[in-house]
C-alpha positions in Angstrom: 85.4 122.8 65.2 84.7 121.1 68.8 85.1 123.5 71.3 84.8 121.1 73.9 86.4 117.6 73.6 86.4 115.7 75.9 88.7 111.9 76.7 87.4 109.3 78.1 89.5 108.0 81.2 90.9 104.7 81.2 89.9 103.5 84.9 92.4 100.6 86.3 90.8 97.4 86.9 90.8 96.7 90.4 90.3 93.2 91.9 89.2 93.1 95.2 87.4 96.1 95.9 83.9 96.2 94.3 82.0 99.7 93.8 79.8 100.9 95.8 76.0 101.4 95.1 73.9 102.1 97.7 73.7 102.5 101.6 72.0 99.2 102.1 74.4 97.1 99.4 75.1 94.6 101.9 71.5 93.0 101.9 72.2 91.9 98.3 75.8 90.6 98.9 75.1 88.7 101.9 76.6 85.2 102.0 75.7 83.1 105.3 78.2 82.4 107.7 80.9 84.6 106.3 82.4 87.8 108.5 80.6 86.8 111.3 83.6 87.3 113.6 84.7 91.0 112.1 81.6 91.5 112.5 81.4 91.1 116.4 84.4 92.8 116.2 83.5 95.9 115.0 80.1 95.7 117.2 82.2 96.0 119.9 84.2 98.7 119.0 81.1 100.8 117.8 79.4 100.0 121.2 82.2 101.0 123.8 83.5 104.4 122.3 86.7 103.4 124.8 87.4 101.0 122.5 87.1 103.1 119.5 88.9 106.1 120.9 91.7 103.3 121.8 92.1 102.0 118.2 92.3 105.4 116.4 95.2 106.5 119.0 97.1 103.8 117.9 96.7 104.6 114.2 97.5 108.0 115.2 101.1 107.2 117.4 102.0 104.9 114.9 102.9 108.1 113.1 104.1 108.4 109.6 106.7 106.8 107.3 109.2 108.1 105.0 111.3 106.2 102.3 115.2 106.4 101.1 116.1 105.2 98.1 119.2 104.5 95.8 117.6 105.7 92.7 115.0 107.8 92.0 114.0 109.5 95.3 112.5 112.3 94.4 110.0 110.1 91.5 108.9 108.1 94.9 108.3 110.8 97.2 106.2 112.3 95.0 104.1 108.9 94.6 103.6 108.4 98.3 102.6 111.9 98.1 100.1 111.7 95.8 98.9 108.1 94.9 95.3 107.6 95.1 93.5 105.7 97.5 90.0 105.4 97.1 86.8 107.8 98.8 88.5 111.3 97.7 91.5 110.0 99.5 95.2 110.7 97.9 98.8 109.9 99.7 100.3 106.9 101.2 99.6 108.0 104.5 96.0 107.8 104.2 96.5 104.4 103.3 98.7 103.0 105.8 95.8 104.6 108.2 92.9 102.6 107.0 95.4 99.3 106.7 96.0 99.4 110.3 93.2 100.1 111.7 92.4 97.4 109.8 94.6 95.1 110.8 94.3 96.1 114.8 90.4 95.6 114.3 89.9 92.3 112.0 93.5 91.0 112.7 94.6 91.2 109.2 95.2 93.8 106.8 95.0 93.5 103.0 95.2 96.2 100.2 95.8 96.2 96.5 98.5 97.7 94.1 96.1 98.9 91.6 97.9 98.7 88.2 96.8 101.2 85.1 95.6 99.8 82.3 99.3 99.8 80.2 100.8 97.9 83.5 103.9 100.5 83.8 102.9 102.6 86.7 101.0 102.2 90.0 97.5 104.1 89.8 96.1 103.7 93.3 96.5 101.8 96.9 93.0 100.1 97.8 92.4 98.0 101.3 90.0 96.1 101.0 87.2 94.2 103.4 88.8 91.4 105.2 85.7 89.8 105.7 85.5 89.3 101.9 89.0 87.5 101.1 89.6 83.9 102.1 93.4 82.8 102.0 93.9 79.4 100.4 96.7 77.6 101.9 99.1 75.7 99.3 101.1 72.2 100.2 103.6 74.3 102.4 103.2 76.9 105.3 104.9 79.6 102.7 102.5 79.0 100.0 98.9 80.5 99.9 96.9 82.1 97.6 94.8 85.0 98.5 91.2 84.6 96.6 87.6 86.5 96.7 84.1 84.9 97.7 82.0 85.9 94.7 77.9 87.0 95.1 77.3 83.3 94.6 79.5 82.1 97.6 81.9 80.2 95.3 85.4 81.2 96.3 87.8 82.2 93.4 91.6 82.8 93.1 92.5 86.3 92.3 95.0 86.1 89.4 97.7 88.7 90.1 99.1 87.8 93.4 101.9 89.5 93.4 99.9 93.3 93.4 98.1 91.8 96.8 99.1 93.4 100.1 98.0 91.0 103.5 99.6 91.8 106.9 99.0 89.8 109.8 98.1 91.4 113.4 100.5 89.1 116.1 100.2 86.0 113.7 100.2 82.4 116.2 100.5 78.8 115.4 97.3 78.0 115.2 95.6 81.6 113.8 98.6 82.3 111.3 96.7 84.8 109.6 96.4 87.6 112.7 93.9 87.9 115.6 92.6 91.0 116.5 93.6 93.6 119.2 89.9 92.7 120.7 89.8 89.2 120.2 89.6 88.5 124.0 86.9 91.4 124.6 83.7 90.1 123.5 82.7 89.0 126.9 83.3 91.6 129.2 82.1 94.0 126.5 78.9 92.0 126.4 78.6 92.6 130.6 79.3 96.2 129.9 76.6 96.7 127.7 74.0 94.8 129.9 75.7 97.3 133.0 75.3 100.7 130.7 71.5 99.1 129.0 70.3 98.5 133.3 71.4 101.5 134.2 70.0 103.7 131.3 66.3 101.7 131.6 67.1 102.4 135.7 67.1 106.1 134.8 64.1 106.3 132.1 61.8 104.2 135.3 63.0 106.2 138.0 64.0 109.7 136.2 60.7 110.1 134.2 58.7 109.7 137.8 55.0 108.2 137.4 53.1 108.6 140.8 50.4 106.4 142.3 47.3 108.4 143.8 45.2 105.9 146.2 41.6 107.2 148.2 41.0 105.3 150.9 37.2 106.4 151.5 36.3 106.3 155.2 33.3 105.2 157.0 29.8 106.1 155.4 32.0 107.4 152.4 31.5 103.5 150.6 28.4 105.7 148.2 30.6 108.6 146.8 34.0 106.3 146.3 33.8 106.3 142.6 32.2 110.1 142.4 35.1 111.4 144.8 37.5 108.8 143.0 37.2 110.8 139.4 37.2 113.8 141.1 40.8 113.1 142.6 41.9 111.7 139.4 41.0 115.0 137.4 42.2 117.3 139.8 45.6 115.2 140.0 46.0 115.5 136.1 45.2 119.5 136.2 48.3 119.9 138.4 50.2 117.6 136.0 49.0 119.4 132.9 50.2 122.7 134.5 53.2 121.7 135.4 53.8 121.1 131.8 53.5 124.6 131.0 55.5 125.9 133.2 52.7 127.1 136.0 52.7 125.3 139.5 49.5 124.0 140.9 48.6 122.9 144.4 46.3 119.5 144.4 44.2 119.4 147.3 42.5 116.4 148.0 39.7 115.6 151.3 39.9 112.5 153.1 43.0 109.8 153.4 44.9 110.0 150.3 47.9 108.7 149.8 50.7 109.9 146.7 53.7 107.6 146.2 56.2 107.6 143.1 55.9 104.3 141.5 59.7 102.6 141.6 61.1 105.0 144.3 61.7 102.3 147.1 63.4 100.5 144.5 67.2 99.9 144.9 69.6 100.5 142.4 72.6 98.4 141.9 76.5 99.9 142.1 77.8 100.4 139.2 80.9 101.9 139.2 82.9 99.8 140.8 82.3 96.6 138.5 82.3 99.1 135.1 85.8 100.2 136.7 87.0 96.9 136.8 85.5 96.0 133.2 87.3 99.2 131.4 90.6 98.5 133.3 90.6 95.1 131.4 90.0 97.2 127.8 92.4 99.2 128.7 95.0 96.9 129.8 94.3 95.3 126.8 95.1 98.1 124.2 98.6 98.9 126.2 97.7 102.6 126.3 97.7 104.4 129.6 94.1 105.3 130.8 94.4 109.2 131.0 95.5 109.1 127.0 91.4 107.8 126.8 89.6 110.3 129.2 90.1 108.0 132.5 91.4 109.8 135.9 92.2 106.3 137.9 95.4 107.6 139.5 96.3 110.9 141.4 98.4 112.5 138.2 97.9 112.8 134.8 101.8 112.4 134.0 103.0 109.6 132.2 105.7 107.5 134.0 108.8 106.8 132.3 108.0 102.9 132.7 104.3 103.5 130.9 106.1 105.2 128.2 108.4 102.8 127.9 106.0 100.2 126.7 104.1 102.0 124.8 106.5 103.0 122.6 107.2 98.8 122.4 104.0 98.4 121.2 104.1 101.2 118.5 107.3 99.7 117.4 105.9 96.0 117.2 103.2 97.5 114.6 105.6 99.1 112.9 107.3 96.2 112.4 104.5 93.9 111.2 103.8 97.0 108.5 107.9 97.7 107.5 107.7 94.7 104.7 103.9 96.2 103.3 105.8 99.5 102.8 108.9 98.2 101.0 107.2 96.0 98.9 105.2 99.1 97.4 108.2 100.8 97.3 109.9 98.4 95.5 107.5 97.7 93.2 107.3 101.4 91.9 111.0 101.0 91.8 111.0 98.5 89.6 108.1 99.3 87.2 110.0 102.4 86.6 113.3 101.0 86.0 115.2 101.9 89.2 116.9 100.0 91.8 114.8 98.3 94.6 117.0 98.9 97.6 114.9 101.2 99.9 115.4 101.7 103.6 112.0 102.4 105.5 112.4 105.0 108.2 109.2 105.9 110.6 109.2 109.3 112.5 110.5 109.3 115.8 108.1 108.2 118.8 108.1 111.4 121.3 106.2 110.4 124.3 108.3 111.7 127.1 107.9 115.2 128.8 109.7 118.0 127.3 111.3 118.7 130.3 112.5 115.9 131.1 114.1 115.7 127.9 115.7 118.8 128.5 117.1 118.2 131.8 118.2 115.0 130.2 120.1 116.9 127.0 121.6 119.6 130.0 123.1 116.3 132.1 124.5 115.1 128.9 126.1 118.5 128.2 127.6 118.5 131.2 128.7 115.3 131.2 130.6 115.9 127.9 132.2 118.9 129.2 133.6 117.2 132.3 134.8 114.6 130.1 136.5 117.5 128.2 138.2 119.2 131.3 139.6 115.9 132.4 141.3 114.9 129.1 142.6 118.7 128.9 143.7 118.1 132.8 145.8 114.8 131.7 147.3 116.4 128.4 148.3 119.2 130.7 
């Protein structure tokens, strides 16, 4: 008798997400002149942590999403509850984060329905690496094909391309496929980084101090120069050494010496003025207010209704461009399962106003009602 048995699990096959071996995978897979774009992209947004911190708010006031269905509601909460999503990661939510980050970042997001092996349920939500899927245009604007470049560099089409998931960040004529939220940043992140790589090489010269000691050896002193030169020089490092360890000691030198601190007189550019001007472009360009990323440019911290206002229009845009990715999962569970595939996609509500002024707001309305309600009581009367 076995007292341990044990089943082998049937892993779905997955099509455009390869496994991961090793930190340093990437030297292997390389392919020239492929991702080279993304990859500025996310240079940039690992260099400025503004631009960072500016991307993951976004992910984060997108908030969540929540489906209703005709027919089986409760069979499809529990899936977007619990659906797997690659790295540990379980729930839809988890997903929809990673897609639009990826789709603000790289200007496209693209995921995978992950199929079990029978065909009949939905085992798992994958994104995968934009950088590695090339979209194949067909003989009209509404028909492409979404394929993979292989190790070799050939490109191949994938063959189910009805599980692929591709959302475009504010699609144009001539990019159809989405540009990225920092497409128009490289340069002035580029002049950042020289400002912040000056300033920090400014501070190693001048904040680590190295001092100059010159001897200038007076008349009938031309003999002991190089004596009383070494001299000076070993009594200069003695004080230096001490002040290592913590001990001060005086240096006492006879004759015209002279001590300067090499780089002093030097003058150090302004830079906060043009690194203002730099991160008010970033900023302007990610439509979030500047005290939302650490920045104290005006005298209050309280957001205006007007700032608000368009925020909130940019939240809803991305919501939006990500409604028709979440009803086509939806729908798709629907249907492998036998249900109808009318759904209604509803996204929590966006609460960006002050609490008191939606309180005074809710009192006016009262009040409003109520006068309302006296007058048509008046008139019956």
């Amino acid at each position: 008798m076995k007292w341990f048995e044990k089943k082998k699990r049937e892993l779905p096959a997955v099509q455009i997400r390869d496994g991961a071996r090793h930190p340093f995978g990437a030297v292997e897979d390389y392919v020239p002149l492929s991702g080279g774009e993304l990859a500025l992209y996310r240079a940039i947004r690992e260099a400025v942590p503004l631009v960072d911190a500016a991307v993951k708010k976004l992910v984060r006031l997108c908030g969540g999403v929540s489906v209703v269905a005709r027919e089986g509601q409760e069979g499809l909460e529990e899936f977007l509850r619990s659906v797997e999503t690659g790295r540990g990661q379980r729930g839809f939510q988890s997903f929809l984060d990673v897609y639009l980050d990826s789709m603000l970042v790289c200007g496209r997001g693209v995921g995978e329905m992950v199929l079990d092996r029978e065909g009949k349920k939905i085992a798992a939500l994958l994104c995968a690496d934009p950088a590695g899927v090339i979209f194949r245009e067909g003989e009209s604007p509404l028909d492409f094909a979404v394929c993979a470049r292989k190790p070799g560099g050939e490109v191949e089409e994938l063959p189910r391309q009805e599980l692929i998931l591709f959302t475009p960040n504010s699609p144009e004529a001539d990019s159809p496929y989405g540009v990225s939220l920092l497409r128009s940043m490289p340069f002035l992140a580029g002049i950042l980084l020289k400002i912040y790589e000056a300033t920090g090489v400014n501070w190693e010269r001048m904040g680590n101090a190295r001092y100059a000691v010159v001897y200038k050896p007076g008349e009938g002193e031309g003999q002991w120069a190089r004596e009383r030169g070494e001299e000076i020089a070993r009594a200069w490092q003695g004080a230096m050494q001490a002040g290592k360890s913590g001990t001060v000691q005086d240096f006492v030198a006879v004759g015209d010496v002279e001590i300067r601190v090499i780089g002093a007189d030097g003058q150090v550019l302004e830079a906060q003025a043009p690194v203002r001007q730099i991160l008010e472009q970033l900023v302007a360009k990610t439509g979030i207010p500047p005290f939302l990323l650490g920045l104290s440019w005006s005298s209050t911290e309280r957001m205006s209704a007007q700032q608000a206002d368009m925020l909130t229009s940019e939240i809803t845009a991305m919501r939006r461009g990500l409604t028709p990715m979440v009803e086509r999962v939806c729908r798709t569970w629907l249907r492998l399962h036998g249900y109808d595939d009318q759904v209604q996609v509803e996204w929590e509500d966006i609460n960006l106003q002050d609490m008191v002024e939606e309180a005074k707001a809710e009192l006016y309305r009262e009040q409003a009602e109520e006068l309302r309600r006296r007058r048509k009581m008046e008139e019956e009367s």
